[in-house]
N, C-alpha and C positions, 0 to 999 in steps of 0.2 A: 682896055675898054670892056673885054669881055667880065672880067674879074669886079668890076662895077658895078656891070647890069646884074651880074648873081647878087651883089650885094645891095642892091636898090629893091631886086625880089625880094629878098630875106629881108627885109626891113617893110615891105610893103604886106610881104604875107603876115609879117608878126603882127602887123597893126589890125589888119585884118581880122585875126585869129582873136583879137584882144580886145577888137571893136565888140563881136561876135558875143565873147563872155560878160562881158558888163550891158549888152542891153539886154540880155539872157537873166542877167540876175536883175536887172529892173523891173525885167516884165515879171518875173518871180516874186519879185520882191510888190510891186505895185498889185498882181493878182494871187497873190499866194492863199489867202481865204478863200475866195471862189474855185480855186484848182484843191483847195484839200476839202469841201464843203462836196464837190462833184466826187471826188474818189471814195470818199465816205458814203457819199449813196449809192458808187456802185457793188462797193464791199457790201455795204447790206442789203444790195437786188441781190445779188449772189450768193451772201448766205444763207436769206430765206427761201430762194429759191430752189438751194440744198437741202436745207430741211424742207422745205414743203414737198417734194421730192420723195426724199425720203418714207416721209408718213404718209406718201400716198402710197407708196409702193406696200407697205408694210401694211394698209390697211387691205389692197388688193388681192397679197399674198394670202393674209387670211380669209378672204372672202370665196376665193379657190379652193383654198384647204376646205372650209366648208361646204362647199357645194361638191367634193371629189371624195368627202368622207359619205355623202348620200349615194353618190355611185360604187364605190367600194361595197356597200351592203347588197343593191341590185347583181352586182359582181360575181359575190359569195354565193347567192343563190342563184348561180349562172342564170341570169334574167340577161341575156347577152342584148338582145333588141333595147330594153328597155335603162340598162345601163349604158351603151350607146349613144340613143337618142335623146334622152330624159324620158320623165314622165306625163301624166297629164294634170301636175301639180305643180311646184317650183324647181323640181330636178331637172336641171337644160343640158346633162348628157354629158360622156366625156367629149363627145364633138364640139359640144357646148363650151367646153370648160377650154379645149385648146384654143377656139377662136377669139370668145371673152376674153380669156385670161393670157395670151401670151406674153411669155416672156418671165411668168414664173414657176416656178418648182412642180406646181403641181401639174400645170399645164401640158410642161415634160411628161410628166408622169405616167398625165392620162393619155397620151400619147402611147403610149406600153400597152395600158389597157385595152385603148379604145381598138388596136391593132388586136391585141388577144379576140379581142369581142367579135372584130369581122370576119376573124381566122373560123373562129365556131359559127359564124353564121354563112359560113363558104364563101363568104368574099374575097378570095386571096387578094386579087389584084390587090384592093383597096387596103388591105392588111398590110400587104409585102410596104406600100406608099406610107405609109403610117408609123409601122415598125422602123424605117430604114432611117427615120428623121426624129426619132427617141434617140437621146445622149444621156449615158447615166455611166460613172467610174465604181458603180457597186459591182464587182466581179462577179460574186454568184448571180445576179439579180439581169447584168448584163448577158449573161452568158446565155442564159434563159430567152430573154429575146433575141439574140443572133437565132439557139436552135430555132426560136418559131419561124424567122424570117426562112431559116432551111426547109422547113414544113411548109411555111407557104410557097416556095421554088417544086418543091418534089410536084406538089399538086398543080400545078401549072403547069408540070410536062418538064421543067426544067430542072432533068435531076442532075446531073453534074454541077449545077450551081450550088443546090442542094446541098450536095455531097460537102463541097466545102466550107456552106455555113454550118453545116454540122460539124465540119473537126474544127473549125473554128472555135468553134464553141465549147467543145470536149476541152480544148487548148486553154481558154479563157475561165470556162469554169473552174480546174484545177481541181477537182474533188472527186472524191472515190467513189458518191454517189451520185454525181452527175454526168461524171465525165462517159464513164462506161455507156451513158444512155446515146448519147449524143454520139458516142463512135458506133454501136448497133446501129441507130438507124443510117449512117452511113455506109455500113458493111451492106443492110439490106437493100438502099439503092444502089448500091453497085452490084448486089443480084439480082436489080429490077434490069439491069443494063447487058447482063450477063459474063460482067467482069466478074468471077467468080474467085480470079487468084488476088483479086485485091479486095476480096471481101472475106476471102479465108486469113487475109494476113493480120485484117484488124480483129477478125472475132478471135486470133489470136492473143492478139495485144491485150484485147480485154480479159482472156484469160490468166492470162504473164502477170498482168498489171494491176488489176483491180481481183485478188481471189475472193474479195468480199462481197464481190458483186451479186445482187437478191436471185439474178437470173442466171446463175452459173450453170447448173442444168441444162436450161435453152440454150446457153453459149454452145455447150457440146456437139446437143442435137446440130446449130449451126453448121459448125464446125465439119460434122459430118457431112451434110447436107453439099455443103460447099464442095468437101475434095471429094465426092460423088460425080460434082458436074464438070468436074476439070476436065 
């Protein structure tokens, strides 16, 4: 009996499964034009959709680049306020250009700047907020804003922060002209601290490590200075 009922299943599911594909292929078959009539127009909502896409971004991107190539000039002639903010023309500032523009290249950019520019107008706070949300894998270019964000820590009272966006940055720069700068002002906030044997250790390093360094001399003087106050 039992052997029955399995095999009355198995003959009811096959019909079942069999019912299933032939009105599947009817209804295919009876609306097969309207089912590829609908998938062809979503294919081309979506391709134009990509390129339209596309060349908005690309027209966007450049309309950033030009408005961040008039601030680069205000820049150069540290017009800090006025590269900033814009002017009283059609320059609308790197402030400008991050809120317009996010999301492209340049907007990042100004982002670096716009953080340089508060750094010189004593705005830490607003600098440190600026700087710390610029994303760029150009090492030297990088390395350069970590030290500011160090600069803007020192000035805020917060030198042990400081201290190690500066080696951060000596670390990231990797160069024989930068690096050494970036470990000085680290040596000097830990003589702002009066940690003096970990500021003797680096202005040694700099001496070890970089003999090319412009301010070998000063290093000395350092040096001395340092195991004076030990």
């Amino acid at each position: 009996m039992g052997k029955e009922t399995e095999t009355n299943n198995f003959f009811s599911t096959k019909k079942e499964v069999s019912d299933f594909f032939l009105k599947t292929g009817w209804f295919l078959g009876k609306y097969f034009k309207r089912i590829f009539i609908i998938m062809v127009v979503i294919i081309v909502i979506v391709v134009s959709s990509i390129i339209f896409y596309e060349s908005y971004l690309i027209s966007r991107e450049k309309s950033a680049e030009i408005a961040f190539f008039s601030g680069q000039n205000y820049f150069s002639n540290q017009q800090w306020g006025i590269a900033l903010n814009g002017d009283s023309t059609n320059y609308i500032g790197f402030l400008g250009i991050i809120e317009e523009f996010r999301g492209t290249k340049s907007a990042n950019l100004a982002k670096a700047y716009a953080g340089i520019c508060q750094y010189q107008l004593g705005n830490y706070k607003e600098s440190l907020k600026i700087l710390k949300s610029y994303s760029n894998k150009d090492q030297l270019f990088a390395s350069q804003i970590i030290g500011a964000i160090g600069d803007c820590e020192v000035n805020l009272g917060n030198i042990k922060e400081g201290i190690v966006f500066f080696q951060k940055a000596a670390i990231k720069a990797c160069s024989s002209s930068l690096s050494p700068i970036y470990l000085k002002k680290a040596a000097i906030a830990y003589e702002s601290l009066k940690d003096y044997k970990s500021a003797l250790e680096i202005y040694k390093t700099i001496k070890i490590n970089y003999p090319q360094f412009l301010e070998t001399n000063a290093i000395e003087k350092n040096i001395e200075r340092a195991k004076a106050k030990l």
